[in-house]
C-alpha positions in Angstrom: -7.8 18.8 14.9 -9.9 20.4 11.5 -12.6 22.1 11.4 -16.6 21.9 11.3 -17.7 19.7 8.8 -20.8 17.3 8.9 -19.8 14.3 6.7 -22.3 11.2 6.3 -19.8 9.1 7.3 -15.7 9.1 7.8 -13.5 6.8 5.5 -9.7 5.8 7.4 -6.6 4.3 6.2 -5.0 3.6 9.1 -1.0 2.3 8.7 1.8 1.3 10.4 3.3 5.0 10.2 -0.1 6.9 9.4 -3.5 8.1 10.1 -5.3 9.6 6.9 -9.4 10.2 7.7 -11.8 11.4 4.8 -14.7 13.1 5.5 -17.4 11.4 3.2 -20.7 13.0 2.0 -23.1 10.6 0.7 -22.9 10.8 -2.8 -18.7 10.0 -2.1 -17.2 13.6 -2.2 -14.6 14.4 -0.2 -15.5 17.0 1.9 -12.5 17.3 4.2 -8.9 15.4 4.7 -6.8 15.5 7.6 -4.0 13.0 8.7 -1.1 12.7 11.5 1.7 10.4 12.2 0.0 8.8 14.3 0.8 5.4 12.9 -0.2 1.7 14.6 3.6 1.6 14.9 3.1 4.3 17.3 0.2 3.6 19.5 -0.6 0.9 22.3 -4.4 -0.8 21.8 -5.7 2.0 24.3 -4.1 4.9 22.1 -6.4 4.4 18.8 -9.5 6.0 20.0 -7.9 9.6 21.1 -5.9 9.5 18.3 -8.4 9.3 16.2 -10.7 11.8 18.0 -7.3 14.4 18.4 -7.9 14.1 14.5 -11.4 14.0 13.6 -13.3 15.2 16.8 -15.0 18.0 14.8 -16.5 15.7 12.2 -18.2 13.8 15.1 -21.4 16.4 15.8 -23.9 14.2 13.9 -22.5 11.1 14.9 -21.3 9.9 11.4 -19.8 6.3 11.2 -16.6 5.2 10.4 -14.8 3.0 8.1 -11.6 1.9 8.6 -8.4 -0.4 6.9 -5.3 -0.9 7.3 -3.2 -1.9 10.0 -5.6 -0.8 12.3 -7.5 -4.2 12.2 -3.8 -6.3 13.0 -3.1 -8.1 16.2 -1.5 -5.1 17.3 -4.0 -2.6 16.4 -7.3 -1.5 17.7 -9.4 -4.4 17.3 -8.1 -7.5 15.5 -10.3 -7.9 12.1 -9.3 -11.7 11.3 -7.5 -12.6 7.8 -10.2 -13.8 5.2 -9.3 -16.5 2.9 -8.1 -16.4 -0.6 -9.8 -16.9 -3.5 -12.2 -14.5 -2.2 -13.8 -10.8 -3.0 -11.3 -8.2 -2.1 -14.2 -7.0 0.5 -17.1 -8.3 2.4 -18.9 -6.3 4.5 -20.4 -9.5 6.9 -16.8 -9.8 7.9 -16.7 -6.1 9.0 -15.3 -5.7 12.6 -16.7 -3.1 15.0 -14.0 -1.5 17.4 -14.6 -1.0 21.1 -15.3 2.5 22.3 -15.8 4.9 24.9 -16.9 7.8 23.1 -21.0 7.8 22.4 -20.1 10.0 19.2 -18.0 7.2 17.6 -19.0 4.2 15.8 -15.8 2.6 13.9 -15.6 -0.4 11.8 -12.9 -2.2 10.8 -12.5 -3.9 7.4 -10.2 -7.4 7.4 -7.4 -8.3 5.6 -6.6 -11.5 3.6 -4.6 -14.9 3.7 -3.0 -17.3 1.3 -2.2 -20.7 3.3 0.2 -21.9 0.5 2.8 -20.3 -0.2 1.9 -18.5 3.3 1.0 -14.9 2.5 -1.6 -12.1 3.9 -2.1 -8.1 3.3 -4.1 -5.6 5.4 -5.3 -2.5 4.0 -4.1 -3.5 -0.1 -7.3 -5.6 -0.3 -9.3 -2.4 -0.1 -6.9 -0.4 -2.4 -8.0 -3.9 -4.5 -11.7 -3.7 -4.5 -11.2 0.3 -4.9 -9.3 -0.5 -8.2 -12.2 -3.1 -9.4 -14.9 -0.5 -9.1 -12.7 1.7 -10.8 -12.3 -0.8 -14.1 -14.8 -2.8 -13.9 -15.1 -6.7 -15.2 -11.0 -6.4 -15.1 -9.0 -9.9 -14.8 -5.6 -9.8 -15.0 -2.4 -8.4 -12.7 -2.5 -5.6 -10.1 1.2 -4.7 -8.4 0.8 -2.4 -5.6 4.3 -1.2 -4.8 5.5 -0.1 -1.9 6.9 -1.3 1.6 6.3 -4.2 1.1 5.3 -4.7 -2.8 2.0 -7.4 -3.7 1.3 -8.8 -6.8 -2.4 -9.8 -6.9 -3.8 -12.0 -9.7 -8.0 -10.8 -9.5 -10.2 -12.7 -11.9 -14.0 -12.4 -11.6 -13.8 -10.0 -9.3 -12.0 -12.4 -6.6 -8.6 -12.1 -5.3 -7.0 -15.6 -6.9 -3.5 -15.4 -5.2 -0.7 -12.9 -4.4 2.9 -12.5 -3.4 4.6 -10.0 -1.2 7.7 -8.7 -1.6 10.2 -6.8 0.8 11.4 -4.2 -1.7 10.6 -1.0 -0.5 11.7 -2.2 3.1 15.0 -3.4 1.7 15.7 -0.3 0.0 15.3 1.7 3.0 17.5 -0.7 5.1 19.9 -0.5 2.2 20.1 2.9 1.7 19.9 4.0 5.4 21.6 1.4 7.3 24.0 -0.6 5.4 27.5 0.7 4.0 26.3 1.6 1.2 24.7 4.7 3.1 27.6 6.1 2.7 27.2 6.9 -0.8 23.8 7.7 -1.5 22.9 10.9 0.7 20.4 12.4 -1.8 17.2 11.9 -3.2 18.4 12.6 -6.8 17.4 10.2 -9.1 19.6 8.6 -12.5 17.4 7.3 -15.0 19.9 5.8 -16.9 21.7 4.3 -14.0 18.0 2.8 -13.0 17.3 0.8 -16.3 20.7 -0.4 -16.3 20.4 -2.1 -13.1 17.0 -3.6 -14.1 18.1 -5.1 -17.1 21.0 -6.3 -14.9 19.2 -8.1 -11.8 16.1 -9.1 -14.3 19.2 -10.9 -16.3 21.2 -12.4 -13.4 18.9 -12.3 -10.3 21.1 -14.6 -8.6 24.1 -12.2 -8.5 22.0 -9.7 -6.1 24.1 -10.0 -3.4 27.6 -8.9 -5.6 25.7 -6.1 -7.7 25.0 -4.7 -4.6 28.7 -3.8 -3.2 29.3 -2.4 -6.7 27.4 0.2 -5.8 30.2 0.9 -2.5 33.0 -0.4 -4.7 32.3 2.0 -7.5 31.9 5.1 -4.9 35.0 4.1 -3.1 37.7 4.1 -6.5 35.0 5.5 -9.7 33.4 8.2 -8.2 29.7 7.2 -8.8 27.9 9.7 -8.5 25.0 9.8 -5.2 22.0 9.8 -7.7 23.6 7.1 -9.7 24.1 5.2 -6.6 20.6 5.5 -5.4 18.9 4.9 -8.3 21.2 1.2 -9.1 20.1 0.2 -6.0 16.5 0.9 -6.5 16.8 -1.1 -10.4 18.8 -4.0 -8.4 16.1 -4.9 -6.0 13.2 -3.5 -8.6 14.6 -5.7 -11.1 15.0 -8.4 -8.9 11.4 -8.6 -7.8 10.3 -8.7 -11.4 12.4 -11.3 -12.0 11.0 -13.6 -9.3 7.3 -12.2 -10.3 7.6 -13.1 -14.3 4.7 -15.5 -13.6 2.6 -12.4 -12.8 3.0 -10.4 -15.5 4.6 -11.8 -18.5 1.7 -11.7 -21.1 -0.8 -10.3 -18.6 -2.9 -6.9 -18.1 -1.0 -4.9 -15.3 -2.1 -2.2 -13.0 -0.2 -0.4 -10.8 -1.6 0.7 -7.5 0.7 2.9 -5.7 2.2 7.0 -4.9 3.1 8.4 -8.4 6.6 8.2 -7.5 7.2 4.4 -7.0 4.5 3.4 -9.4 6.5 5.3 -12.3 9.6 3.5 -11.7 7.5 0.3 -11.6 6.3 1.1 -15.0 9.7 2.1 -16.4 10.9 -0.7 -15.5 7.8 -3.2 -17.1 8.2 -1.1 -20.1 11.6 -2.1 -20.9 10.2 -5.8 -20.8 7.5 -4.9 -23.1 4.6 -4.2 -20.6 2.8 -1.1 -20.9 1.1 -0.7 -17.4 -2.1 1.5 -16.3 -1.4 3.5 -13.1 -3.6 4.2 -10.5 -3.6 6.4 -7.5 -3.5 4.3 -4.2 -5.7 7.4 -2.9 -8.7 7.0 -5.5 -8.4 3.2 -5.0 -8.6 3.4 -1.0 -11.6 5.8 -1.2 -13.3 4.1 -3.7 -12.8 0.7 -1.9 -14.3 2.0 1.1 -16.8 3.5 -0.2 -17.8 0.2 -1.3 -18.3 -0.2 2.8 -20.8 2.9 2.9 -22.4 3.5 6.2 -25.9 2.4 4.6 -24.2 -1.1 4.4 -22.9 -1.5 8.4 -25.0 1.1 10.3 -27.7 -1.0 11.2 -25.6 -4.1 11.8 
């Protein structure tokens, strides 16, 4: 648990593997931070309310609300905050959803995710990284890519979400690279630059040929000694590449932003650059925050 602090309200981000809480003054400082593993993935519906206290019981004196996103509001979470429809703001605070609870100090509301019906789509806890990125640069229309587990691109335009696609990027890599033969020949978290932007340029040319590119990476390990960072890195420019080849109607000719932790966001933007897209980077953190701060307590308190 952290220490005293009186915060006028408490921001969370609230995934499928963590539990980050902000403690908010009003004019949007960050007073305090603390997080856990205590994930959705981890918890049964009756789990979210101690967790939550075990991390910010000490905030809780003046009775300061809280603002939540994530995967907190899915079927399996807390309380289910239902999908909202594309085209659509990123946020709406009449579609706020107030979680049950036993504890007199806490007052949590959940913000909802959204939906595309066609191609069939949805995203919980990137609409508020979104509307966090919109205050951020404001009267922007163009492209946001928010990499990660599961990677979105989001075309915005008047301040509305227009449509999005998800890809399974980051999840494949991890499957890849932890579970599949090709384990063998990655153990290291060393990093090929070279060995990256060739396998871009490779899967961005022949996207098709996924599948075979992707034993190279055993076969060449097995009889040409590639090298573990090598090895790590093709894989990450295979599927990278791959997903930029599917999402050229996104960004070819269009402002990009990137929405992500430095680390994935810079390969993102490495490999744009190589197609002739210069990308701005922002930090998921500053985007969450200023997205929920967009759901200030002054705006759900007396609902």
């Amino acid at each position: 648990m952290t220490g005293p602090v009186s915060p006028a309200w408490i921001a969370v981000d609230w995934g499928t593997s963590n539990l980050r809480a902000f403690a908010m003054a009003a004019d949007g400082r960050v007073l305090a931070e603390a997080s856990s593993d205590e994930g959705m993935g981890k918890l049964s519906r009756e789990g979210f309310e101690p967790a939550l206290l075990r991390l910010i019981g000490a905030w809780l004196d003046d009775r300061p609300p809280v603002v939540a996103c994530g995967m907190v509001g899915s079927r399996q979470g807390w309380c289910e905050a239902p999908y909202r429809a594309v085209p659509c703001t990123p946020l709406d605070h009449a579609a706020l959803v107030k979680a049950p609870t036993a504890d007199p100090r806490l007052t949590v509301w959940i913000a909802p995710g959204l939906k595309q019906a066609q191609p069939a789509d949805v995203m919980r806890g990137e609409e508020t990284q979104i509307a966090g990125a919109l205050r951020l640069m404001p009267v922007y229309d163009g492209v946001i890519c928010l990499p990660g587990t599961h990677s979105k691109w989001v075309h915005v335009s008047a301040g509305e979400v227009v449509s999005f696609q998800t890809f399974m990027t980051g999840e494949l890599f991890a499957l890849l690279s932890g579970a599949s033969v090709l384990r063998h020949g990655m153990q290291t978290e060393g990093w090929d630059d070279a060995a990256f932007d060739g396998a871009v340029s490779d899967a961005i040319s022949r996207p098709e040929r996924i599948a075979a590119r992707l034993f190279t990476i055993r076969a060449e390990g097995l009889i040409a000694a590639l090298a573990p960072d090598a090895a790590r890195a093709r894989l990450s420019g295979l599927l990278i590449g791959t997903e930029l080849a599917a999402a050229r109607p996104y960004w070819l000719g269009q402002r990009v932003t990137l929405v992500g932790a430095e680390r994935i966001s810079a390969a993102y933007a490495r490999a744009l650059a190589a197609q002739g897209v210069e990308a701005k980077r922002l930090s998921a953190t500053d985007c969450t925050l200023a997205g929920l701060s967009l759901l200030a307590p002054e705006k759900v308190s007396d609902r």
